[in-house]
KEKEPA-336608 format. One line per field, with one value per residue (C-alpha): z, x, y; residue number from 1; residue in one letter. Coordinates in nm, 4 decimals. Layout:
pz [Z | ...];
px [X | ...];
py [Y | ...];
pos [NUM | ...];
code [a | ...];
% end
This chain:
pz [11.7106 | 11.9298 | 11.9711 | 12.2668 | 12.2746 | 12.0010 | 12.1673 | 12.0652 | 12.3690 | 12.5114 | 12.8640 | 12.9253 | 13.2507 | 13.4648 | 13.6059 | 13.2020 | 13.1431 | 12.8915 | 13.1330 | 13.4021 | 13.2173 | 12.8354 | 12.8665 | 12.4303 | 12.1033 | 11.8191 | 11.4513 | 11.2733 | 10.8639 | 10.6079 | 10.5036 | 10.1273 | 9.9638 | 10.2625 | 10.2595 | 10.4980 | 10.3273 | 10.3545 | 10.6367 | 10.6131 | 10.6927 | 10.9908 | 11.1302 | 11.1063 | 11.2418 | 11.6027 | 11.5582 | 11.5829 | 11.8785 | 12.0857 | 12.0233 | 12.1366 | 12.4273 | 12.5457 | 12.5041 | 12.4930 | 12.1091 | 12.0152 | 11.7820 | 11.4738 | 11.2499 | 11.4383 | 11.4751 | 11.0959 | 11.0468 | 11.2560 | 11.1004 | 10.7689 | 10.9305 | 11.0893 | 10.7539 | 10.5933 | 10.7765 | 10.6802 | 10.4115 | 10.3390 | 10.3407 | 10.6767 | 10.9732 | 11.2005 | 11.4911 | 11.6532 | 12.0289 | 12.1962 | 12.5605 | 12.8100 | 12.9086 | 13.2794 | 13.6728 | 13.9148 | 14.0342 | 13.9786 | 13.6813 | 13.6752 | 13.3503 | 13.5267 | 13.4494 | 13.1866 | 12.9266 | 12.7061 | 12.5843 | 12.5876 | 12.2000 | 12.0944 | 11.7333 | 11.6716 | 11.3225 | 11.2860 | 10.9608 | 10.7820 | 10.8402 | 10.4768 | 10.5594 | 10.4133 | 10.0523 | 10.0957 | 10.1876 | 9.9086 | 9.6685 | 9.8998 | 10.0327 | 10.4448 | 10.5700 | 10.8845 | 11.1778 | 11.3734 | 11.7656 | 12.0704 | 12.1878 | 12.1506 | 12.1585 | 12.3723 | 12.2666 | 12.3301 | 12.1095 | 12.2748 | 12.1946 | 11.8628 | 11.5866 | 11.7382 | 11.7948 | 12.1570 | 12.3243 | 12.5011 | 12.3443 | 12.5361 | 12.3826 | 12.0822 | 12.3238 | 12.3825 | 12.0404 | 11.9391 | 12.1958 | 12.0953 | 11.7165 | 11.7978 | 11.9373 | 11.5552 | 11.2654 | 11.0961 | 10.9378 | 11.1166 | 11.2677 | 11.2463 | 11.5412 | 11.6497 | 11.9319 | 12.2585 | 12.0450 | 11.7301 | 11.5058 | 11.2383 | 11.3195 | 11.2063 | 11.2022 | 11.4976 | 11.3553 | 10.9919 | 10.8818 | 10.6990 | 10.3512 | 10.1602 | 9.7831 | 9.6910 | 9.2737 | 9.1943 | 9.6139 | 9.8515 | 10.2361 | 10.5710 | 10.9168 | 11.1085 | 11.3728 | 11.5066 | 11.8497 | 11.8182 | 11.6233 | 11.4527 | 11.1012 | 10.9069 | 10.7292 | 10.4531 | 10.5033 | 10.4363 | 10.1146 | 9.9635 | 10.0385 | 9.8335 | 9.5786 | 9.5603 | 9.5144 | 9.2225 | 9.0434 | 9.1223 | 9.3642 | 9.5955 | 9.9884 | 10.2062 | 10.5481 | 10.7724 | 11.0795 | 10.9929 | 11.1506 | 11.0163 | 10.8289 | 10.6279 | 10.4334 | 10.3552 | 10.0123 | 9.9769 | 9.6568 | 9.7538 | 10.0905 | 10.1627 | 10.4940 | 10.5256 | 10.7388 | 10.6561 | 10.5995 | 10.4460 | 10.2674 | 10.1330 | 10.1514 | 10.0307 | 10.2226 | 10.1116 | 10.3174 | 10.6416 | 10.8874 | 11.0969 | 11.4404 | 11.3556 | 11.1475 | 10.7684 | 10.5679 | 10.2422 | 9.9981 | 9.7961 | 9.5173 | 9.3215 | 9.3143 | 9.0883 | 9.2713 | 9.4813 | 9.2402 | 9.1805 | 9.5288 | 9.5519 | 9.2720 | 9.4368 | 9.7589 | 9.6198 | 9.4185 | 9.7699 | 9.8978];
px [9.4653 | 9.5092 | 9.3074 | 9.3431 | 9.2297 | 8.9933 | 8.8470 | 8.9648 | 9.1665 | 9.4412 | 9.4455 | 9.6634 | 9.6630 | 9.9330 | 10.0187 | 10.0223 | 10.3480 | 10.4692 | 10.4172 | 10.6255 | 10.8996 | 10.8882 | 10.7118 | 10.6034 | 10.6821 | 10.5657 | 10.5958 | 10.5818 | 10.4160 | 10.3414 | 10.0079 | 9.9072 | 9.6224 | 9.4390 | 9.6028 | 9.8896 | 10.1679 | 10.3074 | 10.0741 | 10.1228 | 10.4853 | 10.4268 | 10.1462 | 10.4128 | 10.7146 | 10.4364 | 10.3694 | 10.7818 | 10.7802 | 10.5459 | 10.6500 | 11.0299 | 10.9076 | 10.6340 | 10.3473 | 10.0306 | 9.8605 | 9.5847 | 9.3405 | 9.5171 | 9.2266 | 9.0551 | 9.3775 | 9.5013 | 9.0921 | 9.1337 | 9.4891 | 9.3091 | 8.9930 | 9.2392 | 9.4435 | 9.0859 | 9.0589 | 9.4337 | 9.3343 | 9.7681 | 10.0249 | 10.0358 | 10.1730 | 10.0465 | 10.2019 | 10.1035 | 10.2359 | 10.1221 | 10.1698 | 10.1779 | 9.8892 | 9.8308 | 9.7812 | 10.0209 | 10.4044 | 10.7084 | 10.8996 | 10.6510 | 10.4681 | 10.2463 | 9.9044 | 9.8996 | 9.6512 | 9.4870 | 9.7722 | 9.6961 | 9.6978 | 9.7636 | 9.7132 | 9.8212 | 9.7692 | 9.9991 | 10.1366 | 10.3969 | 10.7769 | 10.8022 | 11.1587 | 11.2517 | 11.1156 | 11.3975 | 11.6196 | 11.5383 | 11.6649 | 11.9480 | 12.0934 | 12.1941 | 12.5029 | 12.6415 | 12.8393 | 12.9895 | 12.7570 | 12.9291 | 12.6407 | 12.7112 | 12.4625 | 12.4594 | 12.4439 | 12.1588 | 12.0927 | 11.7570 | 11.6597 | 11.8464 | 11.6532 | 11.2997 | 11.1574 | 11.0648 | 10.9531 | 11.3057 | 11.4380 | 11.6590 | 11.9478 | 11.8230 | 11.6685 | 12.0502 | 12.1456 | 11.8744 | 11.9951 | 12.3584 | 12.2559 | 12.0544 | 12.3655 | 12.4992 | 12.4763 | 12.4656 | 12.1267 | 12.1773 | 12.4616 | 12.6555 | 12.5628 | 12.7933 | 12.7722 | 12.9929 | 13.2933 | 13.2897 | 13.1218 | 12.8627 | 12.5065 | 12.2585 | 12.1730 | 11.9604 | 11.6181 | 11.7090 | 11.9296 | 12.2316 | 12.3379 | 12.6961 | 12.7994 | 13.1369 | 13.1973 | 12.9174 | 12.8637 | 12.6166 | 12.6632 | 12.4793 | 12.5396 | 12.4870 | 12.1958 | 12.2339 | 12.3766 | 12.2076 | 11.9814 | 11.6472 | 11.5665 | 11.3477 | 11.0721 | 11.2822 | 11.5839 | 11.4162 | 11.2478 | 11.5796 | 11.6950 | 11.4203 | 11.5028 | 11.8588 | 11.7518 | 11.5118 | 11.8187 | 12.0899 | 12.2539 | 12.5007 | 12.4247 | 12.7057 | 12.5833 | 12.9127 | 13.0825 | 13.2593 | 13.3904 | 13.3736 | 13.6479 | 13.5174 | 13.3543 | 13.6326 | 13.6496 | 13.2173 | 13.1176 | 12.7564 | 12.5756 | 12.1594 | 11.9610 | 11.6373 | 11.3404 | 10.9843 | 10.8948 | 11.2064 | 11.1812 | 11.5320 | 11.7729 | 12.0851 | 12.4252 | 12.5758 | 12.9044 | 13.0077 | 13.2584 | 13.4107 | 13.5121 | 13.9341 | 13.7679 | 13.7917 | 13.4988 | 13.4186 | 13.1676 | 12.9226 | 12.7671 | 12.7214 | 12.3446 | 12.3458 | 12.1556 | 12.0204 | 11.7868 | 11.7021 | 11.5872 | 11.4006 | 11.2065 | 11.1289 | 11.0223 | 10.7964 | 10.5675 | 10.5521 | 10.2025];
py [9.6112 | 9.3201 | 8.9943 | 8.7806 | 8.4344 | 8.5167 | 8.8256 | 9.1696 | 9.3194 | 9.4413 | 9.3563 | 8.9455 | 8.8175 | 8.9344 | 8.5759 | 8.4281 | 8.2596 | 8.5197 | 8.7834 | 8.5830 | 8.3750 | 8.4397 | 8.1117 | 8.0788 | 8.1085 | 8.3800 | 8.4612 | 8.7481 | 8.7650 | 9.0157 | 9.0681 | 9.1763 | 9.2638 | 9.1279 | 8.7968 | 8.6379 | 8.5866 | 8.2279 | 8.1373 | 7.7861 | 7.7894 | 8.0350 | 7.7962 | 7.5086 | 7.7734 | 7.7700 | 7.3937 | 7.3445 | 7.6379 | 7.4374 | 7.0603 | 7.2337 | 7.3990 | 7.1617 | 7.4060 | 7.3150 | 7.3461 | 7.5688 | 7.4942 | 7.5445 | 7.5412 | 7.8017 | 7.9778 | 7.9957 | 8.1182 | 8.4246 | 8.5170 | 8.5027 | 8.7414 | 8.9572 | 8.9847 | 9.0712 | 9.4275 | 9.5318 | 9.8113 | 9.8585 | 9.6319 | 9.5439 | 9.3443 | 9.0380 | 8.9197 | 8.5685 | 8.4689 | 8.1503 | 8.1529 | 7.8088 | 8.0011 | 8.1785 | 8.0865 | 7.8866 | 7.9922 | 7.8749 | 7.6857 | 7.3941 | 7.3459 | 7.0926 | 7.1373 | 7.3865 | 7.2636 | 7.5805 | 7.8138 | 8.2042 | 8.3152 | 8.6518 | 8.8077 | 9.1695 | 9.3609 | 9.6625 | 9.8771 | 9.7639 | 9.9327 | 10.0830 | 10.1711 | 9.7995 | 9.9629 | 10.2075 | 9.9556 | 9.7445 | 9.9951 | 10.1603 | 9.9048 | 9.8925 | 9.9657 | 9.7126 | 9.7534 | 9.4619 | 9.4585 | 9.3960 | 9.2027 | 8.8101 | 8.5451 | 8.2837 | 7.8960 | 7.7144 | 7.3921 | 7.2961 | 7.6761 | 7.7524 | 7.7686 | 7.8621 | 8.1920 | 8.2012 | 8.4909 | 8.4864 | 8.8344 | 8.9839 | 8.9891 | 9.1158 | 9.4060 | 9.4556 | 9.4160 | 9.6717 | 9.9591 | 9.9551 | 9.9739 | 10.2572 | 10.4598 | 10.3598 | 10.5187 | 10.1894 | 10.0551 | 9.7098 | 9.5179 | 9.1429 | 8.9554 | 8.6623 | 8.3752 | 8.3862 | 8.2351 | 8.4888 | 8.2833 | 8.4220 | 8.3876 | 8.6625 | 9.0665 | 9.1970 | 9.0507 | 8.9057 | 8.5985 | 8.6354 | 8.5684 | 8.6220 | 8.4923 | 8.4228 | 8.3566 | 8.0962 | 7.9410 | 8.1047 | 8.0981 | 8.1328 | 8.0934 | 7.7360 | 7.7950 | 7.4781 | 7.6179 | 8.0283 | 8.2679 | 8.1921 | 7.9779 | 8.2299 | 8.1635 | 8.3658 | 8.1756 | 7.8120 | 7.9796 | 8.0461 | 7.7357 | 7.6079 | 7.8402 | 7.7061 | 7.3766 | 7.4889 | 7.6577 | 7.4204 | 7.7241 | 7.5396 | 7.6672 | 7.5609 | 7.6339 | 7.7527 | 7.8377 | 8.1441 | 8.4689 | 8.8181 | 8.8124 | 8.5505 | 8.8607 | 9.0375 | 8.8350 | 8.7827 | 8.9337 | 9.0679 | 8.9937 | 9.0266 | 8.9812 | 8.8161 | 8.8059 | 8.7804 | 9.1189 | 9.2528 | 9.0015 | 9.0389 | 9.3573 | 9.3862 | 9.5075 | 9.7936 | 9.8244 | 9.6347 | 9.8306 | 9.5820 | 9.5874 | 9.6808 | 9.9342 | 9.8181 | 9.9207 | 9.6545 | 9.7329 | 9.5055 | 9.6305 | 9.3362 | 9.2594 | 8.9642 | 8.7159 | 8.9715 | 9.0584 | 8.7209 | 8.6259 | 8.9955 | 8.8643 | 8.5009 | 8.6798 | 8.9156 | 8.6432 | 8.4006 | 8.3967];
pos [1 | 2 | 3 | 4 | 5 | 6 | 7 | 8 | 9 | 10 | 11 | 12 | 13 | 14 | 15 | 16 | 17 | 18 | 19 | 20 | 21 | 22 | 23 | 24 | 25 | 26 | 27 | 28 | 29 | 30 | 31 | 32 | 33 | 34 | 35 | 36 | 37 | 38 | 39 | 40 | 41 | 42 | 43 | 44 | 45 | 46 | 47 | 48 | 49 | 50 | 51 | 52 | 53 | 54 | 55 | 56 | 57 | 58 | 59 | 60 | 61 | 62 | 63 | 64 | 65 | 66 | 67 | 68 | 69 | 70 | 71 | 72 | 73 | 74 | 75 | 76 | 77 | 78 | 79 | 80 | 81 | 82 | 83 | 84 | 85 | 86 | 87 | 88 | 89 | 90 | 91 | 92 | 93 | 94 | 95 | 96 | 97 | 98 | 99 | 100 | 101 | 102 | 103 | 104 | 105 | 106 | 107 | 108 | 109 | 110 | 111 | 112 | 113 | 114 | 115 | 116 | 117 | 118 | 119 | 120 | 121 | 122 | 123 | 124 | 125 | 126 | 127 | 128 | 129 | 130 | 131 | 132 | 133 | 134 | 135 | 136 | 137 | 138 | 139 | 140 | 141 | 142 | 143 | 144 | 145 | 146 | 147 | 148 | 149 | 150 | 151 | 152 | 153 | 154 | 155 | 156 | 157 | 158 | 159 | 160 | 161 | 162 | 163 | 164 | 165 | 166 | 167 | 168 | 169 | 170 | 171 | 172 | 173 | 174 | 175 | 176 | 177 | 178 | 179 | 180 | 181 | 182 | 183 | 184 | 185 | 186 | 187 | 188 | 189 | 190 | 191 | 192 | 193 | 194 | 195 | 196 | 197 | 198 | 199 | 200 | 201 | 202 | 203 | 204 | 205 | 206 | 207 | 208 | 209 | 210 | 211 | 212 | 213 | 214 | 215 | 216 | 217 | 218 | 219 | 220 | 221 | 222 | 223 | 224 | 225 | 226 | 227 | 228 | 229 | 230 | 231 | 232 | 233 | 234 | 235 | 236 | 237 | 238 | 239 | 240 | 241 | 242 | 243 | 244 | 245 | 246 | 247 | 248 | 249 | 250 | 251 | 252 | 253 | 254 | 255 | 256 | 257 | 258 | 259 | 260 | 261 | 262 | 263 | 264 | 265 | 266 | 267 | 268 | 269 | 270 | 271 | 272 | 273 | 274 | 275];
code [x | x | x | x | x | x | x | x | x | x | x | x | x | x | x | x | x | x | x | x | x | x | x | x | x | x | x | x | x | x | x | x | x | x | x | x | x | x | x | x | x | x | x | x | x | x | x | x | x | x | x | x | x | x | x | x | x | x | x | x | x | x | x | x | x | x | x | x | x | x | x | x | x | x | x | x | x | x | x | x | x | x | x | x | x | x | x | x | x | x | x | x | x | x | x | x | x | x | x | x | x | x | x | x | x | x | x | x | x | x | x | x | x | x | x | x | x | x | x | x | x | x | x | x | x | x | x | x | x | x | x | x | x | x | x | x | x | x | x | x | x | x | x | x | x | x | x | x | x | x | x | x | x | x | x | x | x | x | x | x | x | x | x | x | x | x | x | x | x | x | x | x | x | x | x | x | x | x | x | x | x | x | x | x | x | x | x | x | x | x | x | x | x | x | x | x | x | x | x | x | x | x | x | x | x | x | x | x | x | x | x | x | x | x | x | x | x | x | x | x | x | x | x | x | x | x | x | x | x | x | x | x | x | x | x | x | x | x | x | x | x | x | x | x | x | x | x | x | x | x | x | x | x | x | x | x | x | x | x | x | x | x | x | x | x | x | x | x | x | x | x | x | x | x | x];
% end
């Protein structure tokens, strides 16, 4: 089901800036038992979107009421997604004049393949797809996607559950849609975003989770290899929330494995109670 600008539809404009330039931002949240799962932290994950791009605000009152009736009609664990668009009409680059942004609110079922996953473990692969680096656009989640369109395509040539995603220099930065996690003795480590990828709603939970139990997070700029000596990896997004890594196969062909789940299980645990 889809809502557009509080109306439930499917049809968007065909001059609306996300239609033309993948002019917006989005988030993506779990629902359960009805509810939105950490809806507060998605509402501020849009708030950040649009003061980075410029967009102009919605109501965010209004808006966090109709996530909350659209998470009301989910009978299953389920998903919502939330795009705000500069919002339609003109030509051209400007973003003169744009006032009321074009919100859209989808509710869809949840991918229960991340329950298997939970359990199995995923297996990686190393994609040949870099990122680009981007400062002014690291970190958000704007409706730029592209090359995670590319990502997605070779993975699906794979027989690998996800892959490793690096910038334009080899450096570390994420999966295809979930952040990236490794522990080595008693030190947990994740990629730097500060110049690619996206900082999950996930990812800052278990930073707050760190902090809670004195877990030291060094945040790094690290290649591959780097893993060879990790004792257990996960991968986070917001409706994983957390899944562990079985085996990586890296690009000269070396295959580690990880089956420590020590603080795996841990951070399972933390993500499950969020609301």
């Amino acid at each position: 089901m889809y809502w557009v600008n509080g109306q439930q539809q499917q049809n968007v404009d065909a001059s609306d800036r996300a239609v033309q330039f993948g002019d917006g931002c989005f988030t993506t949240l779990a629902v359960e038992l009805g509810d939105p799962v950490l809806l507060s932290a998605h509402i501020n994950r849009l708030k950040q979107g649009c003061n980075a791009l410029f967009l102009p605000h919605p109501n965010w009152s209004e808006l966090e009421k109709q996530i909350i009736d659209v998470a009301s009609l989910a009978q299953t664990k389920s998903v919502i997604k939330i795009i705000i668009s500069r919002g339609y009409g003109g030509r051209g680059y400007s973003s003169n004049g744009f006032i009321t942004p074009t919100v859209i609110i989808s509710l869809s079922s949840y991918p229960t393949h991340y329950l298997r996953q939970q359990n199995e473990g995923v297996s990686l692969g190393i994609s040949p797809v870099t990122l680009g680096q981007n400062p002014l656009l690291a970190g958000i989640k704007h409706l730029n996607r592209l090359e995670q369109v590319l990502i997605k395509y070779h993975l699906e040539k794979t027989e690998f559950d996800d892959v490793l995603v690096c910038d334009n220099e080899g450096y570390l930065v994420e999966a295809n849609a979930a952040n990236l996690f490794w522990r080595k003795g008693d030190s947990l480590f994740t990629p730097n975003l500060i110049n690619s990828g996206v900082n999950g709603i996930m990812r800052q939970s278990i930073f707050q989770l760190a902090q809670k139990n004195h877990w030291k997070i060094d945040i790094v700029r690290e290649k591959p290899e780097t893993l060879y000596q990790a004792d257990e990896i996960w991968l986070t997004n917001a409706l994983m929330p957390v899944i562990p890594v079985s085996q990586i196969t890296f690009s000269d062909d070396k295959c580690y494995k990880y089956p420590s789940r020590d603080y795996y299980h841990v951070v399972l645990q933390h993500t499950l109670s969020l609301k």
